[in-house]
N, C-alpha and C positions, 0 to 999 in steps of 0.2 A: 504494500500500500504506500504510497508516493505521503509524501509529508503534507501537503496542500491536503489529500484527501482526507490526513489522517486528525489535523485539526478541524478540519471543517465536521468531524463525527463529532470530537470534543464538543463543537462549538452548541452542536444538537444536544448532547447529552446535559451538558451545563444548561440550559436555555431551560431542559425537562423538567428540570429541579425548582425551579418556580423562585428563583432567589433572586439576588440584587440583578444580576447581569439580565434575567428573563424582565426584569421589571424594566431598567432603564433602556433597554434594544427594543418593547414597545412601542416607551416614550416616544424612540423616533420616528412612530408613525405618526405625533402629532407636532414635530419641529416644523416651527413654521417659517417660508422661506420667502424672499423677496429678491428679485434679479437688482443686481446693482453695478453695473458697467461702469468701469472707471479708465477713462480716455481709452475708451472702443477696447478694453476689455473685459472677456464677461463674466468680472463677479458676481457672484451671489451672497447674502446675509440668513444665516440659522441662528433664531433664537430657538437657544437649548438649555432649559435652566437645570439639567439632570449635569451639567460642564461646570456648575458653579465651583465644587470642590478643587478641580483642576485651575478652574479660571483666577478664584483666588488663594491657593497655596500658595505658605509660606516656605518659601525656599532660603532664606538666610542660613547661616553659621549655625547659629544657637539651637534653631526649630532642627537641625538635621540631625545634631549631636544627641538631643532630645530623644527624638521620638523612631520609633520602632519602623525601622524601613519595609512598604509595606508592597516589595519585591523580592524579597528574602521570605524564607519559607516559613522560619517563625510569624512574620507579618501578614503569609494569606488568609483568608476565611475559611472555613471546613467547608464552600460549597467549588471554593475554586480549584477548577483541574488543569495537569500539566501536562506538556508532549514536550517530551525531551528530542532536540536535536540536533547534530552536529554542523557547525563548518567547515570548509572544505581544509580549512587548517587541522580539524579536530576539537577546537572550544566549544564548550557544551552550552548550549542558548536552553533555556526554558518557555515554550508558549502557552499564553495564557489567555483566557478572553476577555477584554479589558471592559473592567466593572462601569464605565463612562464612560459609554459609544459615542465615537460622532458620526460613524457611519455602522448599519446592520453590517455584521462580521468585523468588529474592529477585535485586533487582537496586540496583545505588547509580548517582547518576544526578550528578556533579560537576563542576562549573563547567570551561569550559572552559581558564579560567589560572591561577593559584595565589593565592589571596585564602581569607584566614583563613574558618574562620564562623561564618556571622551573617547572620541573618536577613531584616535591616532592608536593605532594596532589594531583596531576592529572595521578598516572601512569596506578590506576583501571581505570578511565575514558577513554586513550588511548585503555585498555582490552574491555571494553564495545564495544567501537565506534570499535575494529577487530570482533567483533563477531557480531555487524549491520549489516556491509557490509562484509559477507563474500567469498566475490571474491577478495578483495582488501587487501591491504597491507599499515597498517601506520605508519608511522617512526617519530621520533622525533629528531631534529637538535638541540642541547644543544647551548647557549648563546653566545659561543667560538668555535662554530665547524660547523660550516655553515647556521646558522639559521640569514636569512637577516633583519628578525623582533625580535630582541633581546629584545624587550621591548614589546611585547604582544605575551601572551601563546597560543601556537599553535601545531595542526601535520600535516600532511599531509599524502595523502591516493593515492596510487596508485593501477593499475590492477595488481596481481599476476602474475608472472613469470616472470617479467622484469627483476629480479638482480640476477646474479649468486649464490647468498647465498643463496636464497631456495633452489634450487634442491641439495646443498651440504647439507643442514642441514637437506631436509626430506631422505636424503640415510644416515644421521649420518657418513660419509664419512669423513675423514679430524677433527672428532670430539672427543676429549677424556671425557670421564664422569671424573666431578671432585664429585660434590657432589649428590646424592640421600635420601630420605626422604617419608613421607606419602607426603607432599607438592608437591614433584615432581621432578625434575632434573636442575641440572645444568653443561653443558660441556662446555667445550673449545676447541675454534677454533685452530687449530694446523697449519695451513699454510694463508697467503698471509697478515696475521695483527698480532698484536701483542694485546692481550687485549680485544679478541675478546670472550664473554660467551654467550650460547646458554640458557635460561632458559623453559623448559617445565613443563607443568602444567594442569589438567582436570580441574582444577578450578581459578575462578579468586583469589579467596583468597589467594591459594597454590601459585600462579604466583607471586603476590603481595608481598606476604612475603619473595620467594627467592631473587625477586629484590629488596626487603629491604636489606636484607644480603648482597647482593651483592653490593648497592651503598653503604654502611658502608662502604668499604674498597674502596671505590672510595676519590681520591685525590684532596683537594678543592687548588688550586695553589697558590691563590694572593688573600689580602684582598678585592681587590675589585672583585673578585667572587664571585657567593653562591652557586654553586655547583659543583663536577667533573667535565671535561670537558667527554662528551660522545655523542654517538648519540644512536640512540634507534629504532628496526622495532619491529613492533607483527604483527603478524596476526591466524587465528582461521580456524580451520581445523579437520575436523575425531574428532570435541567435544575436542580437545585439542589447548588450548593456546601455541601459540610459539613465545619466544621475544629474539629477537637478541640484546646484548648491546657491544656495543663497546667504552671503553675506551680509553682518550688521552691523550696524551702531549702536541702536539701544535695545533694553529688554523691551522695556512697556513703553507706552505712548506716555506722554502728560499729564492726558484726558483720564488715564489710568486711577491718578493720585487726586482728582480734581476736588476739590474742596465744596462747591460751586454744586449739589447735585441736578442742574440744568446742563454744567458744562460737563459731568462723570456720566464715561461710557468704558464699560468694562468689559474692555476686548486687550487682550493679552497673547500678541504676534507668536505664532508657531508656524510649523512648516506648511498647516493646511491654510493656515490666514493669509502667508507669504504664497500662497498657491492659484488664491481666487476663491475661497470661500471664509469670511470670516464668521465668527461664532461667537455670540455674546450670549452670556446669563441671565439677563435681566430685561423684563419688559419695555423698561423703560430705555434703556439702549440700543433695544431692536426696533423703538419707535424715533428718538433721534437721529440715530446714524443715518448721515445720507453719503448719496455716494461721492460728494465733493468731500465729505468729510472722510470718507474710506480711504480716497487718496491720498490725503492730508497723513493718516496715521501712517499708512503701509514708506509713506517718504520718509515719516519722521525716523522710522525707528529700521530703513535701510540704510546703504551708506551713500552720501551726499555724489552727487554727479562728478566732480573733482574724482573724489576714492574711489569710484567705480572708471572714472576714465583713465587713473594710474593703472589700475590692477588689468587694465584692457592694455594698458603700451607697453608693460612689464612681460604677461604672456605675449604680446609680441615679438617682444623684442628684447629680449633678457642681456643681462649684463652682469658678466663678471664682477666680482666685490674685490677692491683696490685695498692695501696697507697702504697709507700714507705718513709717514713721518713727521711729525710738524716740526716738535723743537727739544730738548733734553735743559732741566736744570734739578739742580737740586728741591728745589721747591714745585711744584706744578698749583697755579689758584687755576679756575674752572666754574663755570656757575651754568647751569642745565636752564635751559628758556622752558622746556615742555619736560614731562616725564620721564625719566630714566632709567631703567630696569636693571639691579645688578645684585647676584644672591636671591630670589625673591623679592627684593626691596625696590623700593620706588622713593627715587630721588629727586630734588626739582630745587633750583636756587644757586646757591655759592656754596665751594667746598675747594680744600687744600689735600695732595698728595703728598707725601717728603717719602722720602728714602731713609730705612731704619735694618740694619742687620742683612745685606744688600736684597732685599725686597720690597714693594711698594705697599706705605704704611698709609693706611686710609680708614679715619672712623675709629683709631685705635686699635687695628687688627693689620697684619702683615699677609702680602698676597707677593706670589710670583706674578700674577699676572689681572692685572682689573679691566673686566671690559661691561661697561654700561653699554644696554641696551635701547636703541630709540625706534618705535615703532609707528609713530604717529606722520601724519605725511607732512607735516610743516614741523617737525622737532628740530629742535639745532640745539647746541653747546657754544659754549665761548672759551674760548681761552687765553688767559690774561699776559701781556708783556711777551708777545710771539716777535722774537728775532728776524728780520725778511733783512736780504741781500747780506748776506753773512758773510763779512770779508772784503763786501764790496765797498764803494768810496760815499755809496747812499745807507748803507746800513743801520738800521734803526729801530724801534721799539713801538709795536702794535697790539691791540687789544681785536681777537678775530674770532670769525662766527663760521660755525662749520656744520652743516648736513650731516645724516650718517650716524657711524657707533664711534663712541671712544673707548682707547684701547692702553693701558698703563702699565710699562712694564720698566724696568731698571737695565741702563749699561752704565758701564765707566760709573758708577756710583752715582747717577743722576735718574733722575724719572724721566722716560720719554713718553710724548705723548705721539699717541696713533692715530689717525682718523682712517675707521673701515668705510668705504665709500663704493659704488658701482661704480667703473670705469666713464659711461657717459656723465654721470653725475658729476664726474669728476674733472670732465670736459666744460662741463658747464661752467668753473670756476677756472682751471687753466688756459683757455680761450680769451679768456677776460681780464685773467693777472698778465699771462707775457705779455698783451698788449692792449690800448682800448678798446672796449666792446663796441666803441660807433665806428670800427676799422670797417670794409667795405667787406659785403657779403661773399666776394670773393674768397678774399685773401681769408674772411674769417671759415670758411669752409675749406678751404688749403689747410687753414691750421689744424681744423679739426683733425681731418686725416693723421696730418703726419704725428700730433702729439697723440692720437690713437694708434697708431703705428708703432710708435716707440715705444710707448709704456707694453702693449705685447709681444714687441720683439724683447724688451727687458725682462719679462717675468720669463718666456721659453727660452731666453742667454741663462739665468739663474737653474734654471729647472738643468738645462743640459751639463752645466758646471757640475750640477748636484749630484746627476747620472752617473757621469764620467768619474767619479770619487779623485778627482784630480785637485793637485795645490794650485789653485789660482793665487796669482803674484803679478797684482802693478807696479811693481819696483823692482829696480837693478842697482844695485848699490856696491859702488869698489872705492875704493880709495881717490883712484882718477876718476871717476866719474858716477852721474848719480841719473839715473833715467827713471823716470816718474811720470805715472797718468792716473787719470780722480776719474773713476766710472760709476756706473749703478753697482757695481759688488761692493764698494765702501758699504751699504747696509746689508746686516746680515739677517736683521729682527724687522725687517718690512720691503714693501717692494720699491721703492722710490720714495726721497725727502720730497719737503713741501719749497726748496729753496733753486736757487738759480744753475746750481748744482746736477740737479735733476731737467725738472720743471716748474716753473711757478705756480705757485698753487697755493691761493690764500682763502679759501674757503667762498662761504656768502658774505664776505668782508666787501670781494668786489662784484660789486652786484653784476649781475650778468641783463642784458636787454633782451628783449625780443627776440632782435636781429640772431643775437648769442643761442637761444635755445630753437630756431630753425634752422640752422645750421646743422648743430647736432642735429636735430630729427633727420635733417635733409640727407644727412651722410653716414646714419647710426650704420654702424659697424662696418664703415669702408675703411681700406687699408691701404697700402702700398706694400705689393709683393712684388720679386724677384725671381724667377727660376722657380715659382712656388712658397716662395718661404716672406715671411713678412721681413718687409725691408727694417733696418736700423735704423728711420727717419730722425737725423740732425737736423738741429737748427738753430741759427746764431745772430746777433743783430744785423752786422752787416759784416761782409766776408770781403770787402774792399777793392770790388774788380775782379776776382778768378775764385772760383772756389777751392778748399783745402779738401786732401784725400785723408780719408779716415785713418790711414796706417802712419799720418806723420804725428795723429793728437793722442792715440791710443795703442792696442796692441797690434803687433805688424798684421793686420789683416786687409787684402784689397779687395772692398767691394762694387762690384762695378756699377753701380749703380751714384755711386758717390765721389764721381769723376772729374777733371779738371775741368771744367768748362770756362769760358767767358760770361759777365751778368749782366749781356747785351744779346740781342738782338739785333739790331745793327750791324755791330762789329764784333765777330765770331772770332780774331785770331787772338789764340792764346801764347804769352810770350813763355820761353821757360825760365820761370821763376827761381827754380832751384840753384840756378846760377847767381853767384854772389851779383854779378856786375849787371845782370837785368832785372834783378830784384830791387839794387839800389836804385837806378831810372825809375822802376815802375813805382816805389811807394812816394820816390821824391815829385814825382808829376800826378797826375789830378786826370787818369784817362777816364773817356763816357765810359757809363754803367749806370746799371737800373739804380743801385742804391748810393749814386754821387745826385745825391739830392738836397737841398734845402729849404725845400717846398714845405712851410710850417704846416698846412693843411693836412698834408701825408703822412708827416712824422707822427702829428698829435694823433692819429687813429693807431700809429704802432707802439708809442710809448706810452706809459704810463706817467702820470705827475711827475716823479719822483726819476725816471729815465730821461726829460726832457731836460732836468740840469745839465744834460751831459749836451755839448753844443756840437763839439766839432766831434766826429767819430770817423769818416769816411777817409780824411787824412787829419793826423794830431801829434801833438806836441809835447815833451816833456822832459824836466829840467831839474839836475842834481848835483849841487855842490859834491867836491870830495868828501868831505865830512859825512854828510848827509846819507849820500849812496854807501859810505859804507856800513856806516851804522846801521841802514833800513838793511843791508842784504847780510847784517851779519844777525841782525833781531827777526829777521823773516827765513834764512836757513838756517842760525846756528853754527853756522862755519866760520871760525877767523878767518877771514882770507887778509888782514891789514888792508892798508890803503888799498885801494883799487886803481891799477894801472889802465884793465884794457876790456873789453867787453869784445867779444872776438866772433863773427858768424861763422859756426863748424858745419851746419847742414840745415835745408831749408827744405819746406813743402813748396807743393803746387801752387800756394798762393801768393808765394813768397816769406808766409812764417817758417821762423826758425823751430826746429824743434831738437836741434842741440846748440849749445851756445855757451863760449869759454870764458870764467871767469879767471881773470889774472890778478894776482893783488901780490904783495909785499911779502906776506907770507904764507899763501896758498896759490894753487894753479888748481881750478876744478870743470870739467862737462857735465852740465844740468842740461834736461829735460825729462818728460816733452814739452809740449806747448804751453799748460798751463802751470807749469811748474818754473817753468821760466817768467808768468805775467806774474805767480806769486811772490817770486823773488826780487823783484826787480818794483814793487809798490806793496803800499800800506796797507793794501788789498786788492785788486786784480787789474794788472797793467791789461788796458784798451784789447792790446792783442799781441800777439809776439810776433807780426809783420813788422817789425821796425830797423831802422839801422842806426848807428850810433857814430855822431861827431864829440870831439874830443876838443877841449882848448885850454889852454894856460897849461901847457905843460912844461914841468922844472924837475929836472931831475927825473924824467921817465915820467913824471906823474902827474894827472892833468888835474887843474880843479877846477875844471867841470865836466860835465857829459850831457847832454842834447839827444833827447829820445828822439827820433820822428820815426812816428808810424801811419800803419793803412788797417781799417775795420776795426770790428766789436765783436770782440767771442773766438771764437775758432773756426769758424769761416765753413764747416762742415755743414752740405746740404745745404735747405731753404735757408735764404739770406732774407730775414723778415722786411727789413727797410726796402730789398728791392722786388719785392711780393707783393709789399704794400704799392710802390710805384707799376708795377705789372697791372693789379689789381684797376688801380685808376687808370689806367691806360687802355680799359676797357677785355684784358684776359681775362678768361674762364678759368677758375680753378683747377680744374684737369689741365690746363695749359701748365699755369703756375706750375704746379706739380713736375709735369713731366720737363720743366725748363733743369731743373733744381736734380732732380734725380733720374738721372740719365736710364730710358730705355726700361722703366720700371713699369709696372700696371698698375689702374687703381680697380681692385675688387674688393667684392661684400664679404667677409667674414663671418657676419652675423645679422 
């Protein structure tokens, strides 16, 4: 005898016995109903005052600790009977015929030992028990959203066609496909809720896995929940699983609590209310309610069009979760704008981390590692006295607002802070730090790519490091000489800093425009690939007329895509640079290029406030007593080298930076590089660029006292030259131009 058959005897035999279940599954011959369409769909209204007990339990803390759970077996009545039956996992459900029907055959079907519920480990077991009984319909009432027994896992099972939302969902009517896969479908409900997704599936696995997907982006409210608020129908049909989930915001409406008994209407959202039929206990609620007011509640207490259009771009289009480093001090202050989840606890305000016994000491408790959780769709953190351009000649002290979860863990005996962040999320704010957001739609969809680019060709650089169980070493260090390059493996506890280092990255500090978040849309998960493989997309202010090859600023690696070119159009010859005596011509002259500009229009869309102090960059200037120079290169490397005799070019990139370069003094002779190891040595914090040459005058005795920088560009010249992207850009290029000017021979495809 099939299970469906074997309850449905039950439901006969209990029915015989003349007791509570016979009495109230009468009743519903007299629930009396009224159609109530709410924006063309067609609900209906059951007054049921046999629901009263259901409608208003009390589900709090106290009442559960209390009183006798009346799912557990000590809590049945002597007329209620049970059919025991398995899931396809084996967990034993018990069914029973539920003493307050809202439909003739209603039955609840609960776990067989006493476990709160929730969802999460039972949502195949709900898949099993729709494909049992396949006449029937089981829904599941989440913890906060109608479910009267919050404190034992349960569903319940009704006959098919009862709720308005099948016949909508088997004509796909009313439904927009959000996502498809070999797994199966996922749409959304386009009218009467908000947060409504249909999931289809031929298999239970395929089913299982969307609604994993799908409850990830379900919203856990309050420390003291553990799951979204939601309710849940499947049922099994034509060999195809169909489950309906419906997300929330609140338990009850307003109207619920009303004080006003004109304005109290006691209807209490569950899955059949979320469905198209709601149910009220009381006369006087079944004569109030209209159906402008039916819509009013079922909005109130779904999630707002915003939550519901997140969790629709999310299943679209998913996005990696980003480490981001922000800043390390001994002290970390912090103040949470929205709720914070960390331990169970919920946090919200100002609060201080310090470092105590090398772990991070917060609240008076030591943690290797704190990560607060934010789940709200507008939550942010701040964090107090964040360092930005670190090293550099603007370097300064900011108070910044950041998306995302914070993450607290200790090096070097300091607290670092973490922001976990989605990769586009994170786009959202580095698009807008490296430069202004009113930059031209172009250039600002150029950028998006390539800083999409780079942050995942950096995490799959890391991963492969990892594989390879190999010593990575950016240093070479001998006596004679010292070779040095600063890459992403500098962090070992995240994926990329928040500094210039990396990529700029200052949170919602800088607000991001319009213009800024259709871009990302416009280009979510475009890349730049090579041969297959996501390109290493560099990028620098201005690179001063020829681009530099990647192998002269880092490890000898040549990729061709990051090739010498000219940052003309016009005039395509490239001189060789590596050559001491065409390198000196070319930084000492001022040849066209995209980024020999002084077009203050153009600039201000690629700098920031704070980047426009800087005036001359494209060719510049810089000046250092004997004194001076050697003091700064003996407090910026540490080397006595005495007086400084000679600064000497030993070997030069494609662009004309040096990237080994001889220091002679009085009493050392040393070779430094690469590239920016040489701007560190040689300023208080990062000389312009290491295109420069060096004039000498007053010299007495060997020794001059002076030296005269003159250089060409800003950075290290590798890949997009932002200044001449931005000139591209007004000049009326397409991004994909942009693009393929800067990275020779490369493609831009979808990723994701």
């Amino acid at each position: 005898m099939s299970l469906q058959e074997q309850i449905e005897q039950m439901f006969s035999r209990e029915l015989s016995a003349h007791g509570r279940a016979f009495v109230n599954n009468q009743a519903l011959s007299g629930v009396r109903k009224k159609e109530m369409p709410v924006d063309g769909f067609p609900a209906e209204l059951h007054f049921n005052p046999a629901r009263v007990a259901s409608v208003m339990a009390k589900v709090d803390e106290q009442t559960l600790r209390t009183r006798q759970c009346f799912l557990c077996s000590k809590g049945l009545s002597p007329e209620q009977l049970t059919t025991v039956c398995k899931s396809d996992s084996g967990t034993e459900y018990w069914i029973r015929v539920n003493p307050f029907p809202i439909f003739n055959h209603h039955f609840t079907v609960s776990l067989s030992y006493h476990k709160r519920q929730q969802i999460e480990g039972h949502f195949a077991d709900m898949l099993s028990l729709a494909r049992a009984l396949p006449a029937y319909l089981t829904f599941y009432n989440g913890p906060m959203c109608g479910a009267s027994a919050p404190d034992h896992m349960h569903f319940q099972a009704i006959p098919k066609g009862c709720l308005p939302v099948e016949n909508m969902v088997r004509s796909g009517e009313n439904l927009r496909m959000v996502k498809e896969s070999e797994q199966g479908s996922i749409g959304k409900i386009t009218k009467y809720v908000e947060g409504g997704f249909v999931i289809r599936s031929t298999s239970a696995a395929g089913a299982t896995s969307l609604f994993d997907t799908l409850y990830a982006l379900g919203t856990i409210q309050t420390a003291k929940e553990w799951e979204p608020r939601m309710n849940i129908l499947s049922w099994w049909e034509n060999n195809i699983f169909t489950t309906v989930v419906y997300f929330r915001a609140e338990s009850r409406p307003e109207c619920f609590w009303a004080e006003n008994p004109n304005d109290r209407i006691l209807i209490s959202p569950a899955s059949v209310e979320m469905s198209g039929v709601a149910i009220v206990s009381s006369a006087e609620s079944f004569n109030h309610l209209t159906a402008q007011r039916l819509g009013e509640i079922i909005r109130e207490v779904s999630l707002t069009k915003h939550q519901s259009f997140l969790m629709e771009q999310k299943l679209k289009r998913p996005q990696e979760t980003l480490s981001v480093g922000i800043f390390s001090q001994k002290e970390v202050n912090f103040v949470f704008n929205s709720p914070f989840v960390f331990e169970g606890k919920t946090f919200q305000g100002g609060y201080r981390a310090a470092v105590q016994g090398g772990k991070v000491l917060f609240e008076g408790k030591q943690y290797d590692t704190v990560i607060f959780s934010n789940d709200s769709e507008n939550g942010s953190f701040e964090l107090k006295d964040v360092t930005i351009g670190v090293n550099f000649h603007w370097e300064r002290k900011e108070n910044q607002v950041f998306a995302g979860n914070l993450k607290l863990i200790v090096e070097n005996d300091k607290v670092t802070a973490i922001n976990l962040i989605g990769i586009e999320d994170y786009l959202l704010s580095v698009i807008s730090s490296e430069m202004s957001a009113t930059a031209s739609k172009q250039l600002l969809k150029a950028h998006a790519v390539i800083s999409r680019s780079w942050i995942l060709a950096q995490i799959q650089k890391n991963k492969e490091i990892a594989q390879s169980k190999t010593q990575y070493s950016a240093t070479v260090d001998t006596e004679d000489e010292l070779i040095k390059w600063y890459d992403r493996e500098d962090h070992v506890n995240f994926d990329v800093c928040a500094d210039d280092h990396c990529q700029r990255y200052q949170g919602l500090t800088r607000a991001s425009t319009q213009a800024v978040r259709e871009v990302i849309d416009e280009t979510w998960g475009e890349v730049l690939t090579y041969d297959g493989k996501i390109c290493d997309a560099r990028f620098s202010k201005c690179c001063g007329g020829v681009f530099e090859e990647f192998q002269y600023c880092w490890e000898n690696i040549k990729y061709p895509y990051l090739a010498k070119v000219r940052d003309s159009k016009t005039n395509t010859e490239v001189p060789d640079l590596t050559i001491e005596e065409n390198a000196r011509k070319w930084i000492l002259s001022s040849p066209e290029a995209f980024c020999n500009t002084s077009d203050k229009k153009i600039l201000s869309q690629v700098l920031n406030n704070y980047d426009q102090e800087t005036v001359n960059f494209y060719r510049w200037k810089q000046e250092y007593g004997q004194k001076e120079l050697s003091e700064l290169i003996l407090s910026r490397s540490g080397v006595d080298y005495g007086d400084i005799i000679d600064l000497i070019p030993i070997a030069r990139g494609t662009s004309g930076r040096l990237w080994k370069l001889k220091i002679v003094g009085t009493k050392k002779t040393k070779i430094i590089g690469k590239e920016l190891e040489i701007r560190r040595t040689l300023s208080t914090s990062h000389l312009y660029s290491s295109a420069f040459v060096v004039e000498k005058e007053g010299v007495e005795d060997g020794i001059p006292s002076k030296f005269r920088i003159i250089g060409a560009g800003w950075g290290h010249g590798v890949g997009l030259c932002q200044i001449g992207a931005a000139v591209m850009g007004e000049q009326g290029y397409k991004y994909d131009k942009i693009l393929l000017h800067y990275y020779v021979g490369a493609t831009i495809d979808k990723q994701y």
